[in-house]
N, C-alpha and C positions, 0 to 999 in steps of 0.2 A: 742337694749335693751328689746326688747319684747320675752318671750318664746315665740314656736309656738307648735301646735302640728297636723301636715297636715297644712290645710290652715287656722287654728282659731287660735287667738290671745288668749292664758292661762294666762300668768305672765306678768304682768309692771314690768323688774327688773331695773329701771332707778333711782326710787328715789334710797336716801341713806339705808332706812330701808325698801325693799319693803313687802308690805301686802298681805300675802298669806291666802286666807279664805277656808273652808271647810264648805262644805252644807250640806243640808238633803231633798232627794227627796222622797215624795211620789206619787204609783204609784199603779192606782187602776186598776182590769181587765173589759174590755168591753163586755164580753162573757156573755150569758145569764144565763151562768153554775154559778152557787153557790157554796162554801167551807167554812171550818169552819176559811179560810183566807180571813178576810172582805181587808186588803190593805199590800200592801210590803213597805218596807220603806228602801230605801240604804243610808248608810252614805258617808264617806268621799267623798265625791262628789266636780268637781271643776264647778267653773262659769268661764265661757270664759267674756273675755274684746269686746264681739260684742255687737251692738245696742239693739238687742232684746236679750230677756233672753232665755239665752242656758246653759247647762249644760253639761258635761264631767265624763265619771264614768269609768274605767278601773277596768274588771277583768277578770281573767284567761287569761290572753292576749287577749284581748278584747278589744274593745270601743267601750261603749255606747252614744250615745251622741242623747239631750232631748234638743226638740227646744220645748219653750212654746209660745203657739200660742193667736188669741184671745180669750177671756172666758174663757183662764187658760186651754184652752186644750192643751194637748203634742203629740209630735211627735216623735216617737223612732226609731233610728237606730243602728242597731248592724254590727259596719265594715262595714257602709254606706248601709248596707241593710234594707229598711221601714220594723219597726217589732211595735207588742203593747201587752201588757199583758194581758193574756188570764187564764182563769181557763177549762182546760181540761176533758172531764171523758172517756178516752181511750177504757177502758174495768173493770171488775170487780176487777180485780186487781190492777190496774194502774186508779186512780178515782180521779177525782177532785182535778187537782194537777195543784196547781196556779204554771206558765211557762210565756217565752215569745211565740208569734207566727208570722211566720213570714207572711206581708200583701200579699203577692202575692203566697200565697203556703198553705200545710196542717203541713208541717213538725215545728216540738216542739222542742225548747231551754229553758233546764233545768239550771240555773247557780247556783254554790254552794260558798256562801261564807261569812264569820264572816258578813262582811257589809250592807247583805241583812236578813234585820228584817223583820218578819211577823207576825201584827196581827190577834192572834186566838180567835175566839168567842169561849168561853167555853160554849155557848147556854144555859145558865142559870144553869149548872152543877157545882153547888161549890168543891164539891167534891176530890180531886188532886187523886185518886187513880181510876178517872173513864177514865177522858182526858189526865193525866200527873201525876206524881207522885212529891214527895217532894224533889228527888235526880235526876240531868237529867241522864239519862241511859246512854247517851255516855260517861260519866266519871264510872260509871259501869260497860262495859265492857271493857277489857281489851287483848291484842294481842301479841304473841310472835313475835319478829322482829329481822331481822337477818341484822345485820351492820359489818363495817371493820373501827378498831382499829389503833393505831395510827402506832401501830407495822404490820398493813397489817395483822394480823388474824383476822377472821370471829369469832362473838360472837354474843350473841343470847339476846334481854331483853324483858319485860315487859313493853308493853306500854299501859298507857290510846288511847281510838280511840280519848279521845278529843285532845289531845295531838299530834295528827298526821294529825287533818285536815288543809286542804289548799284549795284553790279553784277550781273550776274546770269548764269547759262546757262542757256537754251533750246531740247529739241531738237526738232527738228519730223520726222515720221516718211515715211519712203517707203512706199507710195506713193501715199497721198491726200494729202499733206501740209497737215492740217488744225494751224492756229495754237493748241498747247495752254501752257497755261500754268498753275503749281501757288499762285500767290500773287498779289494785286493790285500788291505792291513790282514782279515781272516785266512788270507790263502797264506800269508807268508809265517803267520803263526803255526797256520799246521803244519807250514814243512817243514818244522822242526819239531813240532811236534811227531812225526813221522819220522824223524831221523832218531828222535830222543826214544822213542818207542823200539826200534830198528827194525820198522816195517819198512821193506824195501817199496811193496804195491801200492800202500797208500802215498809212500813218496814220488812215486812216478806219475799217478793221476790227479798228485796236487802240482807237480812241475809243468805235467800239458798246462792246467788251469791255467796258474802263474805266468808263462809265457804269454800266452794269450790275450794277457793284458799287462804287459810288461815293456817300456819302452824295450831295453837293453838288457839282456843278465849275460856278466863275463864270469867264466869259471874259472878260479885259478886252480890248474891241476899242480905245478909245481913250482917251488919258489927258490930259484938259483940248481942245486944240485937235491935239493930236499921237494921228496912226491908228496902231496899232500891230499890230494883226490887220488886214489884205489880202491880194488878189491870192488866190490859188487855195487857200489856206488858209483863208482868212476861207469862203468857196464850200465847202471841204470840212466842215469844222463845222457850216453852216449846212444841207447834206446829212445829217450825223447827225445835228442833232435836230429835221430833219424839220419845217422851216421854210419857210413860200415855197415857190415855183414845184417840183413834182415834177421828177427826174432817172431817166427810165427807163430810161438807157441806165446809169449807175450801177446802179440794183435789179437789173436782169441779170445786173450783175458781183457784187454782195456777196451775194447771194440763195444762189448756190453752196456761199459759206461757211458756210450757217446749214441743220440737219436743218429742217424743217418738220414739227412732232409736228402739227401742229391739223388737216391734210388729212386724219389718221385718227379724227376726234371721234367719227364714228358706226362702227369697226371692232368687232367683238366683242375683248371682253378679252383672251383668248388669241392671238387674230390680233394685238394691239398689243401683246404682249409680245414675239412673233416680232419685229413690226419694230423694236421696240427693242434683241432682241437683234442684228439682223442690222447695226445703225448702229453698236451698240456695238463691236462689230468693231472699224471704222475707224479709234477712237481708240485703236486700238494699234500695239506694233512689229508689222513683215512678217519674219518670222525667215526664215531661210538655206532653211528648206525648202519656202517657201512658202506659210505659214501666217501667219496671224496669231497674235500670241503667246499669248493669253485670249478664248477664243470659247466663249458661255456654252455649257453643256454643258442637257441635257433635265431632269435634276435642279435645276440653279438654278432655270430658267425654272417649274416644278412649286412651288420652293421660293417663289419670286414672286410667284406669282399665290397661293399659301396666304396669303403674309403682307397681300396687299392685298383680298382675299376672306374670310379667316377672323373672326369674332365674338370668338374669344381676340384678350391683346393683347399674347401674347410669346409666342416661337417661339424654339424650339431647332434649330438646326445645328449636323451636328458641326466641331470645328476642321480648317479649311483649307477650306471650300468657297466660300469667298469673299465672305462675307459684309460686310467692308469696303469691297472693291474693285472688288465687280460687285455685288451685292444693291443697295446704299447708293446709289450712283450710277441705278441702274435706276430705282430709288423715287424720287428724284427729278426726273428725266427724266417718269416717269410723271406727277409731283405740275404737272409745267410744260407739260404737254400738255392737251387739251380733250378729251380722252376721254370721254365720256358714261357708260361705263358704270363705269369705271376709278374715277372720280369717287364715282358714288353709293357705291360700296363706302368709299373715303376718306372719305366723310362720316361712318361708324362711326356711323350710327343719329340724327347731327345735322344741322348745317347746312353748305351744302359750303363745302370749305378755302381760303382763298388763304395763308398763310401756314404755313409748313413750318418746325419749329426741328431741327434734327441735333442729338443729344447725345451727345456721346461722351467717355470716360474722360480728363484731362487732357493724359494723353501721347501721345493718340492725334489729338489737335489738328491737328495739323500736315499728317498724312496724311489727315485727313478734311478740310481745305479744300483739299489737293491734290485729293484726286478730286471734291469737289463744282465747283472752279475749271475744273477739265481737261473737266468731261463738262456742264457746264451753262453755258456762258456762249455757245456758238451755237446756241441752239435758237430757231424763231421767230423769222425776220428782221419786226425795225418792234416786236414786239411789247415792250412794259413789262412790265419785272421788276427785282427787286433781289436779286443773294447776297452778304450781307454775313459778312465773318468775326469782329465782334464784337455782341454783343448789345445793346453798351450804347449803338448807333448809337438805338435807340430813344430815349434823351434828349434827342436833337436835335429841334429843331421841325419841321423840314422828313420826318422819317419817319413813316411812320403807318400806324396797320393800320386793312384796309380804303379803301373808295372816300371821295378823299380832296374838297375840291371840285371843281367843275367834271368829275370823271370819273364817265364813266357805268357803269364797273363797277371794282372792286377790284384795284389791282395786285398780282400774285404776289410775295411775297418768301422766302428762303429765309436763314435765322439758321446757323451754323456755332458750335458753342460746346462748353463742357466741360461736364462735370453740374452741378459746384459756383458756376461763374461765372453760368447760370442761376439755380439759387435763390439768389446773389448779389444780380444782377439783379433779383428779385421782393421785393426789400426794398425798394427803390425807389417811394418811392409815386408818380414823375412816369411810371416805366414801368407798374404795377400800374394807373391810369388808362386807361392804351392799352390792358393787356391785359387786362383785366379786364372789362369790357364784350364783349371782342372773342375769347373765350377759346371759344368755342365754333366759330369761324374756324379754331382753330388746330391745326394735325396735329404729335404731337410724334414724330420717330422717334428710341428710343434704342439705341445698338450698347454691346455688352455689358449690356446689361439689368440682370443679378445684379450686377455691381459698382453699379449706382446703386440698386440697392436693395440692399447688402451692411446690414446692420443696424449694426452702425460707421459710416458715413458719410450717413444719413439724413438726418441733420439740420446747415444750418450757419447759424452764426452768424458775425456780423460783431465783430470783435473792434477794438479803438482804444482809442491811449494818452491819449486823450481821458476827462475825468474824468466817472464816471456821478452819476446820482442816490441810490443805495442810502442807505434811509438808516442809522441810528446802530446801532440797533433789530435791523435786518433782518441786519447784516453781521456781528453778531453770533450771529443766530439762524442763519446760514451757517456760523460757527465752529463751536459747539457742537455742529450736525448731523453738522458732519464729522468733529468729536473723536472724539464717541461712536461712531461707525462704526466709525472708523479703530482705536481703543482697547477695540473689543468692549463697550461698557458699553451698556446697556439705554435704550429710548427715551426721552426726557426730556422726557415727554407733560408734567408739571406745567410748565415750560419754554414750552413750544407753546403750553398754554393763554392764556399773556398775550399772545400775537400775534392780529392779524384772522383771522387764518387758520390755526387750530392745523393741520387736515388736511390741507394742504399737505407742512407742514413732515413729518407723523407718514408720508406718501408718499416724499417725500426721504431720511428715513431707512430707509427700504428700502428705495430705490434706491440709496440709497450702501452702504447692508451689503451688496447684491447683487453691484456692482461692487467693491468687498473682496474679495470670494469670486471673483470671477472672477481679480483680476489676481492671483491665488494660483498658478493655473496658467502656469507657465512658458511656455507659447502665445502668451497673453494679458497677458503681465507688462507695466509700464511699463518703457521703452527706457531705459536710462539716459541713454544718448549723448546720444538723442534726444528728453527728455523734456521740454526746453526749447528755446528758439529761443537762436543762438547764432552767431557766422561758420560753424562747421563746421558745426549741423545746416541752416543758410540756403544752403550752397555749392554746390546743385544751381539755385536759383531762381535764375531771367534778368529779374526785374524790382525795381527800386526797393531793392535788399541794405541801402544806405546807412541807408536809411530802415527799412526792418523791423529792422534790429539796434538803432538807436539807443531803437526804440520798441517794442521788444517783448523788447530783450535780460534774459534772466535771470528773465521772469516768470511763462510761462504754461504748463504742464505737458498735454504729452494724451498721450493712449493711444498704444496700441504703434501699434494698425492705421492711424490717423490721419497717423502720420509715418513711416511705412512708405519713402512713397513725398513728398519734400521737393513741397509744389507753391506753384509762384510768385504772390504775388502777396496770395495770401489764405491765412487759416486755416480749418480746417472740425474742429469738432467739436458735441458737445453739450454747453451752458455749464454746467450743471446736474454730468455728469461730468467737465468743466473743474476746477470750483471743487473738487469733491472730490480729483482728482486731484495739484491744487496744494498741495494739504494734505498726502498722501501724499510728493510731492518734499521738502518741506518736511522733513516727518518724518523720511525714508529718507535725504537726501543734501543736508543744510543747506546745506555750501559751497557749492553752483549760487549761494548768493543773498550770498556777501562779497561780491558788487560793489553789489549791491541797497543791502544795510543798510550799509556805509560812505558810503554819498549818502542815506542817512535817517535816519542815526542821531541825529543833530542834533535832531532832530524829538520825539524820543523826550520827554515832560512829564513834570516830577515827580509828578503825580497817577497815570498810570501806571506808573511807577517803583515807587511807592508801591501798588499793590495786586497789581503782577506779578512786580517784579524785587528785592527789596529784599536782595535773598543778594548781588547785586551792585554795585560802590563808581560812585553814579549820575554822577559825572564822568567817571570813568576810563568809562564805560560809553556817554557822550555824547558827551565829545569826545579818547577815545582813539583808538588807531591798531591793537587787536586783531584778527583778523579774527572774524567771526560763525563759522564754524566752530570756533577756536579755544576761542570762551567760552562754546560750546555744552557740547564737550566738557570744559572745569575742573569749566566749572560746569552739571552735566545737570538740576536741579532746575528751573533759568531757561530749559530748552529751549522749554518751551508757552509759556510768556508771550514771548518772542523770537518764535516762529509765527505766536501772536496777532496781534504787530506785522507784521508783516511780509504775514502772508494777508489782514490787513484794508485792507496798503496796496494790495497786489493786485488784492485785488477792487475795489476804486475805475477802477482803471485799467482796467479790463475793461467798456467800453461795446457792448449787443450795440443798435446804431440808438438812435433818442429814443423808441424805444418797444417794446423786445426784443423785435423782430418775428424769428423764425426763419423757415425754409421748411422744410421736410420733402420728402424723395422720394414720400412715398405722398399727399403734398398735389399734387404734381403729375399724377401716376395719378388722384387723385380730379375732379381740374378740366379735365384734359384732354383731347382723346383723343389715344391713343397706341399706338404700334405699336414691340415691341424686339423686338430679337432678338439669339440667345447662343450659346458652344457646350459652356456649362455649364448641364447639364440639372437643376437644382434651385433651382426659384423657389416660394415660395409662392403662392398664388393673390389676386387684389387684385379687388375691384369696381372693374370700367370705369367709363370716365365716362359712359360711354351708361347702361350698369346704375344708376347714381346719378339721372342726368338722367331716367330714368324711372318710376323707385322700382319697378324690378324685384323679386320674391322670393324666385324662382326661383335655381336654383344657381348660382354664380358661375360663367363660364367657364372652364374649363381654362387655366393661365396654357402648359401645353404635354403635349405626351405623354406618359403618365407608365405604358402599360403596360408597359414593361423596366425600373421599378422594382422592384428585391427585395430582399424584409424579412427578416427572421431568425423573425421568428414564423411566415412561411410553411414554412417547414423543406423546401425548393426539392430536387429531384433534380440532383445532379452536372449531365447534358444539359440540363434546364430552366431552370438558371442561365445554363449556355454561350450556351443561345440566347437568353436575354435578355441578357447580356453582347454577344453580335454584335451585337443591334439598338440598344445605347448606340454601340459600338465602333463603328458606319455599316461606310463605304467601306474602315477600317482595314482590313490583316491584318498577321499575323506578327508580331506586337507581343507582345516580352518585357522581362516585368520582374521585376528582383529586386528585393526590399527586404532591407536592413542596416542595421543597428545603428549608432544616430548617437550616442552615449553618451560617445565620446570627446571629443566637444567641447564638452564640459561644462569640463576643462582645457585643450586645445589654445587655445578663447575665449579664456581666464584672458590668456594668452600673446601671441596675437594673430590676427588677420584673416588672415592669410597662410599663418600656421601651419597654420592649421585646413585651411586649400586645401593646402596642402605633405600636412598627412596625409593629404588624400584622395585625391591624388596618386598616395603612394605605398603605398596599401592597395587602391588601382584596383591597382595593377602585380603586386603580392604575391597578388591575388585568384587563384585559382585558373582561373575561368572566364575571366579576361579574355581576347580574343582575339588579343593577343599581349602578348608581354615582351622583347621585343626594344624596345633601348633606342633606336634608331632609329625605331621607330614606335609613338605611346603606345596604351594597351589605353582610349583612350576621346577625343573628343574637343571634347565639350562642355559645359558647365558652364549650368546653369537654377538660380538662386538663386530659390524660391517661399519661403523663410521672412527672408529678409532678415537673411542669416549675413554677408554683404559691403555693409557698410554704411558703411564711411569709405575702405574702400581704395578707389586709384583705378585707370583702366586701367593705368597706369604699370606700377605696383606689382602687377598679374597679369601682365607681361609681363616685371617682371623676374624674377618668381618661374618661370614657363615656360622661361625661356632658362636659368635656373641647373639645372632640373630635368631638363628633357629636353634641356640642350643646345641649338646655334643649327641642328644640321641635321635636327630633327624638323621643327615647324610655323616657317612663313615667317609667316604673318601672325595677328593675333588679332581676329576680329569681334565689336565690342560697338557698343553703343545709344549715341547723343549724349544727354547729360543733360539735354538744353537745345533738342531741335525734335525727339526720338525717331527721328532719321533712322540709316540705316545707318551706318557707319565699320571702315574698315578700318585696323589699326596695323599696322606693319610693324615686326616683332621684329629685325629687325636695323638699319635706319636710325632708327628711331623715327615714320619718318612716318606721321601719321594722316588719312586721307584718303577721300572719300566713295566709298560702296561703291555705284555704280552701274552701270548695265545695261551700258555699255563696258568697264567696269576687268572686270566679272565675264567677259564675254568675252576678253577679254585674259589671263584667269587660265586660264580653258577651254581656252586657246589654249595656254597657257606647260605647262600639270600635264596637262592631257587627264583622264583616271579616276581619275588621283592625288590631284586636287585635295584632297579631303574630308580627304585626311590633309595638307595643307599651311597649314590651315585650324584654329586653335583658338576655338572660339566661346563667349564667355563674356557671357549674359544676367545682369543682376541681377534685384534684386526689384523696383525704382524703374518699370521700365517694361515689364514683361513679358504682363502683360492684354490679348489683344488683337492682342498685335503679330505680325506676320508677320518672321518669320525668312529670309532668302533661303539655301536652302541646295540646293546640287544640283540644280536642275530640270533640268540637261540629260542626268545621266549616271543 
């Protein structure tokens, strides 16, 4: 009957009516430094049920938690790490800005959120138009935002910033203490946070920021006869964007906080990748030994300059060299500089770039506008640029590529997006206008290259419960195509012939016999689970649920690879394998569609009654209460004609645009130029777009290295393999692997998702070589799902299978991926808490296990977001 939360006692819910109270903590800084913030004050704060008085505060996924000591002093912890609040003065710009800090370090925690109040001394200034004005300015200004509608279009409104904020933590590093931040929601939180504070400096170099990735911001300065921007605010605004009368004595001060890339325009290449490594530094932690934590090494910088200098337009790295988190960021940093020489190489044989698009793997979102946010938003003080993290900011009137009026050269912008929301985007014929013209502008880099060219996800289309055109004719010559595939019967060329376009259809049928034959192999099978859209196969996507179930529930079948991994928002396959594969569902597992056909059965006319179903009693058949399941199996005879119905209502509903426009991966490659890079070394080779743009004849470029390829027909020497073996394996060593026999889960499946883990559990333990069996410490301690064998369980449910298994005094805690921003997470096997795994908690962990850690630790990746990701594991031991 007691909430917990970790090991503290929250809630008595035992009485009848339990008593839930809410506090109010104040919390004043220790620091000698003075602000015009004499105390903080957080609300909704809880009191734990322990002896002594403690307190509980949760934000931004956080916990705080304030032991009051004797003489009323406190003690703070932030995610069990000793911290106490401090009033900071960084630098001239970043000054006296009451934070927490943490007791064993330099590094700064800024938190932002409605619940944390702070007393300002107006220092005897009555005045409101000196410290603060009569209207707060966050409801003042206001931002264009760009959202998706209930119908899945993209629309654009008017927001107050008050109206948008939410909480946030930000940490700012010792000891440059450069303002970084992973998302624009954090820039709009401090600036009012900066205004609530009324620090005018820290307001003005989170305004540069905010612009800079800002479709639109309008300022109301007044409204009718009443001024509502003044006084030293109105003056600081008018400072950012760089209106009227110069302020030198300001550029002095904000100029500090920006690298200046353009002073090295004329540096030779290699000299400006030095000094972009030597900046790149900065934007990191200062660790305990006196380093910085990530300081590119002579192989990246090697690697950097291949991939901005080489004629190929994909490059292989092996995994872990950082190719996310310093390559990516590097390349754009370079892409925002005036480098002269750096340039003509990015122009890949065209015309030079101002606009950059990042493409990256859906799940990898989140951390790829983290580092473009964190390493590109102070370079070039004055200078115009935009990094926006949605693509479809291009529908708006006010973006544009290229130099727009009145400027005399083209602003930089930089696109942040996922592969598929791109060729989303390029269905657009209001964006395709912008780019299309302007496409030779444009530099596309993509991370993981092979996934966006995997041959499964090539192609996507826009799918909506919106009724198409097809007509009577054609939805029928759809059916028969797929019968006969799917029923092994021979092509039904006299069929074809009454269509416009027999050879079409006689192409479709080999491609759907092909796809027959494939999903024959249990690799490539359809997913059953997951073969349709549905609450459960929807329950990882964080966008519009409501709306994709209602309008997609029950109808649209795709491939294994396609739903591998749940992604929000949209569908991606190939419609062509769509339609076949709906035929397929159809065929193999009718029940998906009793919910379908009892909301269509009505529909059903006796003229097709009459040519399809007549073994069945056509009332009982219209307006009974059977399910389609049911009257499949009485009656199997009527199964095709029930299909018929049902795949022709399908396909109605299946609209790909008003003019089934797809985009393809290699249509991208053809039109663009483009630079990816992987650190899976097998890509086909593609014509660049430079190759195309000049009707090259010559050999296609190497898409990457490919002499440690080896073949079987080479018939290779034992050493000769080794050493091409080392030159895949890089930097590796020591890497052993066994392969075993996965045959058991062919029944353990049957069973269930867990079971199958429980066997592999305990056939790790029973294994001979494990490196121990002692029940205290398990003989392995990771789990990498690459085939997507854990596909409905959730972490729960591997944590309760862990604790029944090995018991609660093996592993403390279990690390898996957020479904939902791919960020780290930590659960804790004994409280249940799940909490974010970052660079303090893992310290703190360092701190608690020392070298034991790895075994306190069960990590379990699935399949949904494994491409890509970086794993935290061990770096210090």
């Amino acid at each position: 009957g007691i909430m917990m939360y970790d090991d503290i006692n929250v809630f008595d819910l035992r009485p009848g009516q339990p008593e839930i109270n809410l506090y109010r903590v104040r919390l004043e800084s220790n620091s000698d430094v003075q602000s015009m913030v004499k105390y903080l004050e957080i609300t909704n704060v809880f009191r734990t049920l322990s002896l002594q008085e403690q307190y509980l505060i949760f934000i931004a996924d956080n916990s705080i938690l304030i032991d009051v000591t004797e003489r009323g002093k406190m003690e703070i912890r932030i995610n069990k790490v000793s911290a106490e609040v401090a009033t900071i003065f960084f630098n001239e710009a970043l000054s006296f800005i009451p934070c927490f800090k943490y007791s064993e370090g330099e590094d700064i925690i800024i938190f932002t959120s409605r619940n944390i109040h702070y007393l300002v001394d107006k220092g005897g200034q009555f005045c409101t138009d000196y410290y603060g004005m009569k209207h707060e300015l966050i409801e003042c200004i206001k931002s264009e935002e760009v959202f998706v509608d209930l119908n899945d279009d993209v629309q654009f409104r008017k927001e107050k910033l008050s109206d948008l904020l939410t909480e946030s933590k930000v940490v700012v590093y010792f000891p440059d203490y450069l303002l970084l931040v992973s998302s624009r929601q954090q820039l709009i939180n401090l600036l009012d946070y900066a205004l609530y504070i009324r620090n005018i400096g820290f307001f003005i170099l989170v305004l540069f920021f905010l612009r800079r990735t800002s479709i639109h911001l309008e300022y109301i300065e007044r409204k009718e006869k009443v001024v509502l921007i003044s006084g030293p605010w109105r003056e600081a605004i008018v400072y950012v964007l760089n209106i009227g009368q110069k302020n030198p004595h300001y550029d002095r001060i904000f100029e500090k906080q920006f690298f200046d890339l353009n002073q090295h325009a004329n540096l030779p290449l290699r000299g400006f990748i030095d000094v972009l490594c030597e900046n790149f530094t900065r934007y990191q932690r200062f660790t305990e030994d006196g380093q910085y934590q990530i300081v590119p090494t002579e192989k990246q910088k090697q690697f950097l300059e291949r991939i901005i200098c080489g004629e190929e337009s994909f490059h292989f790295s092996e995994v872990g060299t950082g190719k996310t988190k310093v390559i990516m960021p590097l390349l754009c940093q370079t892409f925002l500089s005036s480098n002269i020489e750096a340039h003509r190489y990015l122009a890949r044989g065209g015309k030079q770039k101002d606009t950059l698009v990042i493409l990256v793997p859906e799940h990898l979102v989140p951390d790829a506008r983290h580092q473009v946010f964190k390493h590109c938003l102070n370079l070039n003080f004055r200078q115009e640029y935009r990094v926006y993290d949605d693509i479809f900011a291009l529908l708006h009137p006010q973006v544009h590529l290229g130099a727009n009026n009145g400027e005399s050269k083209p602003k930089k912008q930089i696109f942040v997006i996922s592969f598929n929301q791109f060729k989303k985007a390029l269905t657009y014929d209001k964006i395709c206008q912008k780019v299309r013209p302007h496409r030779e502008h444009i530099l596309v880099i993509a991370d993981e290259v092979d996934d966006f060219l995997d041959r499964d996800k090539l192609v996507f289309n826009i799918c909506s419960n919106k009724a198409n055109t097809f007509a009577p004719t054609t939805l029928e010559l759809y059916f028969e195509t797929s019968c006969a595939a799917y029923h092994r019967k021979e092509c039904p060329r006299e069929l074809f012939q009454s269509s416009p376009n027999p050879a079409y259809w006689i192409d479709l049928y080999e491609k759907f016999d092909a796809i027959y034959n494939e999903i024959q192999d249990a690799s490539k099978s359809l997913n059953k689970s997951f073969g349709i859209f549905n609450e459960q196969t929807l329950r990882h996507c964080t966008s519009s649920i409501s709306h994709d179930i209602e309008g997609y529930k029950a109808l649209i079948a795709r491939p294994y690879e396609s739903v591998n991994r749940a992604m929000p928002g949209s569908y991606y396959s190939d419609v062509e394998r769509t339609i076949f594969l709906t035929f397929v569902i159809l065929s193999e597992d009718i029940a998906k569609y009793d919910e379908l056909f009892q909301g269509e059965r009505k529909f059903i006319t006796f003229e097709y009654w009459r040519e399809y179903l007549t073994e069945l009693d056509y009332d009982e058949l219209v307006y009974g209460h059977n399910r389609l399941s049911e009257i499949a199996e009485n009656y199997p005879n009527a199964s095709l004609g029930l299909i018929r119905f049902l795949y022709i209502i399908i396909l109605k509903r299946m609209e790909i645009r008003d003019r089934s426009r797809s985009v393809n991966s290699v249509d991208i490659i053809f039109n663009f130029d483009c630079i990816g890079f992987t650190g899976t070394p097998f890509l086909d080779n593609y014509p660049t777009s430079d190759y195309i743009r000049h009707q090259r004849e010559d050999d296609i470029p190497p898409s990457i290295d490919r002499s440690f390829y080896a073949y079987t027909s080479e018939e290779l020497s034992q050493d000769e393999f080794e050493n091409r073996f080392s030159q895949f394996q890089g930097q590796n060593s020591d890497v052993k692997v066994e392969y075993v026999s996965s045959d058991f889960m062919q029944e353990s499946l049957k069973i269930g998702e867990m079971e199958t883990l429980k066997e592999i559990f305990t056939r790790e333990q029973e294994n001979p070589k494990a490196e121990s069996r002692k029940t205290t410490k398990a003989p392995f301690n990771a789990i990498v799902d690459l085939c997507g064998i854990f596909k409905l369980s959730t972490i729960e449910d591997v944590r309760s299978l862990v604790l029944e298994h090995f018991g609660p005094g093996c592993f403390h805690y279990i690390y898996h991926i957020d479904q939902s921003d791919g960020s780290d997470r930590m659960l804790c096997i004994k409280s249940k808490n799940d909490v974010t795994f970052d660079e303090e908690f893992y310290r703190d962990l360092c701190k608690r296990y020392g070298a034991d850690l790895r075994h306190k630790i069960f990590f379990f990746v699935d399949n949904r977001n494994y491409i890509g990701k970086d794993v935290p594991y061990q770096l210090i031991y």
